[in-house]
PDB file with one MODEL, atoms N, CA, C and O in Angstrom:
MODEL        1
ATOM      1  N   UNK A   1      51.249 -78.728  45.109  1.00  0.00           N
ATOM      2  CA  UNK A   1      51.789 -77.723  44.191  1.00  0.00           C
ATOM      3  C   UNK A   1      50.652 -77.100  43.354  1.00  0.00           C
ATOM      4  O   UNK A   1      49.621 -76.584  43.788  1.00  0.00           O
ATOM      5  N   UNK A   2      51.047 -77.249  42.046  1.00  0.00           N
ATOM      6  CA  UNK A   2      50.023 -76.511  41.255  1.00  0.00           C
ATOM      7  C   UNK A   2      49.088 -77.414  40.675  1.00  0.00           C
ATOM      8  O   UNK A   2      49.241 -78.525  40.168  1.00  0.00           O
ATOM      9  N   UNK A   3      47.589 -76.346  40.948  1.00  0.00           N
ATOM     10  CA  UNK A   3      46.423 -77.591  40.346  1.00  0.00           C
ATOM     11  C   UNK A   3      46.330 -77.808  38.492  1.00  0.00           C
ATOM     12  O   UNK A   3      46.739 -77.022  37.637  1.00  0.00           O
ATOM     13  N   UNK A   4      45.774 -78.898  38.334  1.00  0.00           N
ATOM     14  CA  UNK A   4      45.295 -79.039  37.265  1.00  0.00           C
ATOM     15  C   UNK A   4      45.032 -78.082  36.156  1.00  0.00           C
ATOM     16  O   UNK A   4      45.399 -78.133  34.982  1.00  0.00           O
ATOM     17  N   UNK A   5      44.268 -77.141  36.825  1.00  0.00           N
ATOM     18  CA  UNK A   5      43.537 -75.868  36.172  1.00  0.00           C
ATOM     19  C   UNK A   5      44.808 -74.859  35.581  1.00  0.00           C
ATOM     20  O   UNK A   5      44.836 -74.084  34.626  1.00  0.00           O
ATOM     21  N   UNK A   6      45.923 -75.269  36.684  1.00  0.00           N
ATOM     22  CA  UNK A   6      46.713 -74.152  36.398  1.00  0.00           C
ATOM     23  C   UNK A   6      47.884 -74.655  35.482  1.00  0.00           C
ATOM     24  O   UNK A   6      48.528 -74.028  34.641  1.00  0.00           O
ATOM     25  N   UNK A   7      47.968 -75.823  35.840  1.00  0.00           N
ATOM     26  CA  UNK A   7      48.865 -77.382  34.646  1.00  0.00           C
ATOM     27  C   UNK A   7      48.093 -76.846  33.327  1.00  0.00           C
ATOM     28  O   UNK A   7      48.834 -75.978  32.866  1.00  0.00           O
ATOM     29  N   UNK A   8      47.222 -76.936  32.706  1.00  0.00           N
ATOM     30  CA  UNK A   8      46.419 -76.476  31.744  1.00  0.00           C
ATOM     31  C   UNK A   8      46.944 -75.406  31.190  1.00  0.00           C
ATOM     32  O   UNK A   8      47.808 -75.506  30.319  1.00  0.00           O
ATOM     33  N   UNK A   9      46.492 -74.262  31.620  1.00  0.00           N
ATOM     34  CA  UNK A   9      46.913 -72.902  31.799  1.00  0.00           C
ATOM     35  C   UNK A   9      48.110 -72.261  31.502  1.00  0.00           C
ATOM     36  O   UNK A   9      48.168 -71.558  30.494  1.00  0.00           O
ATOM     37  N   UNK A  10      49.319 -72.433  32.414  1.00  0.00           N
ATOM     38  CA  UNK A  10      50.115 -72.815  31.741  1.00  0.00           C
ATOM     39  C   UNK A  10      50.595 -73.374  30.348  1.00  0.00           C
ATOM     40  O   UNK A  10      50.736 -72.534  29.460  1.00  0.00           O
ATOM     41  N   UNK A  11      50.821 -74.482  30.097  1.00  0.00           N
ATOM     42  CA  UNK A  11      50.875 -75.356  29.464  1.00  0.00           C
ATOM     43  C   UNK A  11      49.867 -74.984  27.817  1.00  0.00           C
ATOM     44  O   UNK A  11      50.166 -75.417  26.704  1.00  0.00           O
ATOM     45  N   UNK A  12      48.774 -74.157  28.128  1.00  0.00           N
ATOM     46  CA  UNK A  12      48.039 -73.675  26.614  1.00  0.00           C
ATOM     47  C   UNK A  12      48.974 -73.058  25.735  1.00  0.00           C
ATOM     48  O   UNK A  12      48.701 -72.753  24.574  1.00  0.00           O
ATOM     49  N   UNK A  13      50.236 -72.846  26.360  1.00  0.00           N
ATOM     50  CA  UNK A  13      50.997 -72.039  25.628  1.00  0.00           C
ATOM     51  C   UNK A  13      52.465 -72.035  25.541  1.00  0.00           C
ATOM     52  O   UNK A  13      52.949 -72.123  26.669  1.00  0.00           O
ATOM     53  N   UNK A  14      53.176 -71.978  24.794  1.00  0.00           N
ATOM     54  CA  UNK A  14      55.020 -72.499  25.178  1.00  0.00           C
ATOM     55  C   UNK A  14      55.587 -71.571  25.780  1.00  0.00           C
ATOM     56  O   UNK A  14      56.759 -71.835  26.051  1.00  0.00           O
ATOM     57  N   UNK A  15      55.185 -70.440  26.153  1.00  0.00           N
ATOM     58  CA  UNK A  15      56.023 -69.521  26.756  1.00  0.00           C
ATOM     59  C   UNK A  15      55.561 -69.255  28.001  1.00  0.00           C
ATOM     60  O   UNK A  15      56.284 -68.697  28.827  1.00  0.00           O
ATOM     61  N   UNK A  16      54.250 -69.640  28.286  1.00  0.00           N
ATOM     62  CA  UNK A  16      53.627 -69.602  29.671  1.00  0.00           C
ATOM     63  C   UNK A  16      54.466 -71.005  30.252  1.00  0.00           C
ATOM     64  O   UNK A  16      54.855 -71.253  31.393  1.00  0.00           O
ATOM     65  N   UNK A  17      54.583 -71.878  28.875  1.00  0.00           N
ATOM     66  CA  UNK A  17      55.140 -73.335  29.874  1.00  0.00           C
ATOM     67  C   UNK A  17      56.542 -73.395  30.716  1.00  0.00           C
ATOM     68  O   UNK A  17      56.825 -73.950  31.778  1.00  0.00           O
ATOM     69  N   UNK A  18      57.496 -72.395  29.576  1.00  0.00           N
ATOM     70  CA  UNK A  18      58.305 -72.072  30.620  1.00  0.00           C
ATOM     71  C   UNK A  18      58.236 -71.233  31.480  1.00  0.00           C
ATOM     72  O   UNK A  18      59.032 -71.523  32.373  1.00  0.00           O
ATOM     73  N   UNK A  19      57.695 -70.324  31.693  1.00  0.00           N
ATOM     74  CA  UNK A  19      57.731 -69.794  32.723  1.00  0.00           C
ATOM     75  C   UNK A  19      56.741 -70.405  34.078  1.00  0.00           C
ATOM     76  O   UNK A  19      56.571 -69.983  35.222  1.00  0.00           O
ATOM     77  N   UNK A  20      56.362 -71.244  33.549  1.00  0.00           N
ATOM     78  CA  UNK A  20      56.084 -72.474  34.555  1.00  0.00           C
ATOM     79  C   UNK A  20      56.942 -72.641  34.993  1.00  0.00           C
ATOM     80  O   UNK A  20      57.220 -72.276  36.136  1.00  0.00           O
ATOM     81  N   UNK A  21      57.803 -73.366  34.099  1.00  0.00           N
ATOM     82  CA  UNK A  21      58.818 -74.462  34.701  1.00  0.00           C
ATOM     83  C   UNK A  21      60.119 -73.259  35.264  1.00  0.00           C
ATOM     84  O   UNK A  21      61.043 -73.409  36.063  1.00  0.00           O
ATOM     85  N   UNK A  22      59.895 -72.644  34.840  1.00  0.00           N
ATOM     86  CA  UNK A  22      61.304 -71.459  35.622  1.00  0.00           C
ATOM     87  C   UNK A  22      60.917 -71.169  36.966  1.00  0.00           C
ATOM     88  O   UNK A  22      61.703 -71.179  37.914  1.00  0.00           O
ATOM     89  N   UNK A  23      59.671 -70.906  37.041  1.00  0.00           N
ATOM     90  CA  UNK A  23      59.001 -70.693  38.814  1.00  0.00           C
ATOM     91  C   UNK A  23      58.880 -71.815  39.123  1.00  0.00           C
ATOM     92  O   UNK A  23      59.436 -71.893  40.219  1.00  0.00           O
ATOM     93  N   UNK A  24      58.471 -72.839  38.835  1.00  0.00           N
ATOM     94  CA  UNK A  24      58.255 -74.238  39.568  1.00  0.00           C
ATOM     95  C   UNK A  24      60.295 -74.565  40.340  1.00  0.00           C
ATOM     96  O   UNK A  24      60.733 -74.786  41.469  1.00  0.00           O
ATOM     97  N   UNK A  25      60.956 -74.408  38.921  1.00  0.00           N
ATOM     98  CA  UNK A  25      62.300 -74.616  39.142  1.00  0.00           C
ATOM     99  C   UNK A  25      62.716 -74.300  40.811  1.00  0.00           C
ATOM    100  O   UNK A  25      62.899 -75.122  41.709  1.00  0.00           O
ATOM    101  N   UNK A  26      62.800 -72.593  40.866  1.00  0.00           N
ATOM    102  CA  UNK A  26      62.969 -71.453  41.437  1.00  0.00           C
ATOM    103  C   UNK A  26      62.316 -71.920  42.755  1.00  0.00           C
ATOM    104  O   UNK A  26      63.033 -72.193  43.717  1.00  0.00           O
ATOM    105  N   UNK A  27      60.735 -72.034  42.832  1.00  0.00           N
ATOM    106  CA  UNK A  27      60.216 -72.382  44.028  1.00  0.00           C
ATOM    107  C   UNK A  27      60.540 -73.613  44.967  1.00  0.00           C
ATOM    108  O   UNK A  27      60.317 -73.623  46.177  1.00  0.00           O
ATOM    109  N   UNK A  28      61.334 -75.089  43.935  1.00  0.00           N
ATOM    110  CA  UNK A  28      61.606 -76.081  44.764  1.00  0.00           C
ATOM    111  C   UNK A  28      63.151 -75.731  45.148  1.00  0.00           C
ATOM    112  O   UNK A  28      63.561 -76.283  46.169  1.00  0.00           O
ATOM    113  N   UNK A  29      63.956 -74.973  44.529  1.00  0.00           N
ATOM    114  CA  UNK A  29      65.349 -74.539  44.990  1.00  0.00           C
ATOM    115  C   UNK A  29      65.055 -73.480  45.906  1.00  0.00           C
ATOM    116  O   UNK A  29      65.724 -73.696  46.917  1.00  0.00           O
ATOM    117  N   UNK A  30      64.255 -72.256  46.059  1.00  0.00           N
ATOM    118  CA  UNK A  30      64.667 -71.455  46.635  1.00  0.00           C
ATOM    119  C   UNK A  30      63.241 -71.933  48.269  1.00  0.00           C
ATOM    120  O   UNK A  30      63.257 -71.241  49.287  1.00  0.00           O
ATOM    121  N   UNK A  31      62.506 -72.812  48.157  1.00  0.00           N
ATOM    122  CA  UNK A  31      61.590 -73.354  49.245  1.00  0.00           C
ATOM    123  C   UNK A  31      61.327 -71.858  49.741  1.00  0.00           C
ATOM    124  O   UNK A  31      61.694 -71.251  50.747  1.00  0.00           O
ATOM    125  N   UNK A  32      60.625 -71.537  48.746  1.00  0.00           N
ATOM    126  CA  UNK A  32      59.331 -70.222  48.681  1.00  0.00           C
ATOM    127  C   UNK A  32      58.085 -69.887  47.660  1.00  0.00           C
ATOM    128  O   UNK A  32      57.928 -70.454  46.578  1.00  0.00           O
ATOM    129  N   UNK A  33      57.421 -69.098  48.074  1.00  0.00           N
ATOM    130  CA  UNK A  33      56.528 -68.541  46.821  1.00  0.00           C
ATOM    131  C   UNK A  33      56.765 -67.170  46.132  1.00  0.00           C
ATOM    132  O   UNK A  33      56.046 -66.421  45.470  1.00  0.00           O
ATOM    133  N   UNK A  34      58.054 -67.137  46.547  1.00  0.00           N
ATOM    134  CA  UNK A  34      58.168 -65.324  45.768  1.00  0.00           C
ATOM    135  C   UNK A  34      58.148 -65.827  44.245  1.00  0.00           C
ATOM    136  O   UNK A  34      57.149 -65.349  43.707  1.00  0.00           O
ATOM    137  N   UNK A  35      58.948 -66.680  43.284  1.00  0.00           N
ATOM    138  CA  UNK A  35      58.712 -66.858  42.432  1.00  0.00           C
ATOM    139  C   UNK A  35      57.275 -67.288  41.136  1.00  0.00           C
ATOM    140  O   UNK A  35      57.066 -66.820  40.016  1.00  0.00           O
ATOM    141  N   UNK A  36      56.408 -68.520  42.062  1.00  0.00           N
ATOM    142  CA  UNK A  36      55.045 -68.589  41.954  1.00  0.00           C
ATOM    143  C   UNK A  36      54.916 -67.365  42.154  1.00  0.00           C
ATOM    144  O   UNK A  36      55.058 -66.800  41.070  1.00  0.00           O
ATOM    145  N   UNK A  37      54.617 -66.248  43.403  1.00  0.00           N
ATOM    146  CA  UNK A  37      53.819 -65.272  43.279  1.00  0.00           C
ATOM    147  C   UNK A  37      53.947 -64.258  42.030  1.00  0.00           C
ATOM    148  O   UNK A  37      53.037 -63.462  41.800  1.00  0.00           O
ATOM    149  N   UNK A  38      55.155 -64.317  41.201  1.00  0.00           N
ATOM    150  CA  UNK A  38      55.198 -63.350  40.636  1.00  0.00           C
ATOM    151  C   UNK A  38      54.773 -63.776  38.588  1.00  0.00           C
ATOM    152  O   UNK A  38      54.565 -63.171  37.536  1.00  0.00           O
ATOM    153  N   UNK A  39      54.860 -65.125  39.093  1.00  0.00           N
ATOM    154  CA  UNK A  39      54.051 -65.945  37.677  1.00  0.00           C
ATOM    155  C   UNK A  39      52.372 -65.306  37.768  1.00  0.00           C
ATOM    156  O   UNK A  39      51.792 -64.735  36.845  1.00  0.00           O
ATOM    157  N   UNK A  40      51.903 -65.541  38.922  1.00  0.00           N
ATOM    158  CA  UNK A  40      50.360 -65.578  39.219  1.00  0.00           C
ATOM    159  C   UNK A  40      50.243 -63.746  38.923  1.00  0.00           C
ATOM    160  O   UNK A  40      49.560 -63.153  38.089  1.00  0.00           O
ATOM    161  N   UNK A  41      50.932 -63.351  39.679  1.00  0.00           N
ATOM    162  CA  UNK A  41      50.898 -61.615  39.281  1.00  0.00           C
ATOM    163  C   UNK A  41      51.151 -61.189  37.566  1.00  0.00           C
ATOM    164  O   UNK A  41      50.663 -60.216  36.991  1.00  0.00           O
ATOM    165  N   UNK A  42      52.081 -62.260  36.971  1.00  0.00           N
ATOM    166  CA  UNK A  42      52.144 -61.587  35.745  1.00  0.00           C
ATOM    167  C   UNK A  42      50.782 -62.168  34.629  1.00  0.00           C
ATOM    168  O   UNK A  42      50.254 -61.636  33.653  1.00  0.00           O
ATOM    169  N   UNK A  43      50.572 -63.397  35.275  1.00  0.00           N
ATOM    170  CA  UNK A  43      48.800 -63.410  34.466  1.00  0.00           C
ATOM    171  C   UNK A  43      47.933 -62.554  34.610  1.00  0.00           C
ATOM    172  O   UNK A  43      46.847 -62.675  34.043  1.00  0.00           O
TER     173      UNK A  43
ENDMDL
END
């Protein structure tokens, strides 16, 4: 899943953290990366 760097990253911030956890959510229910891709696009 997601590295360290990006656990960090995330996580520097409470609103990046959820939207971690809303794409992380999203990606193990929907078994894709459209959601990740669109976290990584909105950084």
């Amino acid at each position: 899943m997601l590295t360290e760097n990006l656990w960090r990253c995330f996580t520097s911030n409470t609103f990046d953290f959820f939207l971690y956890r809303l794409a992380y959510f999203r990606f193990e229910s929907n078994n894709n990366n459209w959601s990740l891709g669109r976290i990584y696009m909105m950084k």
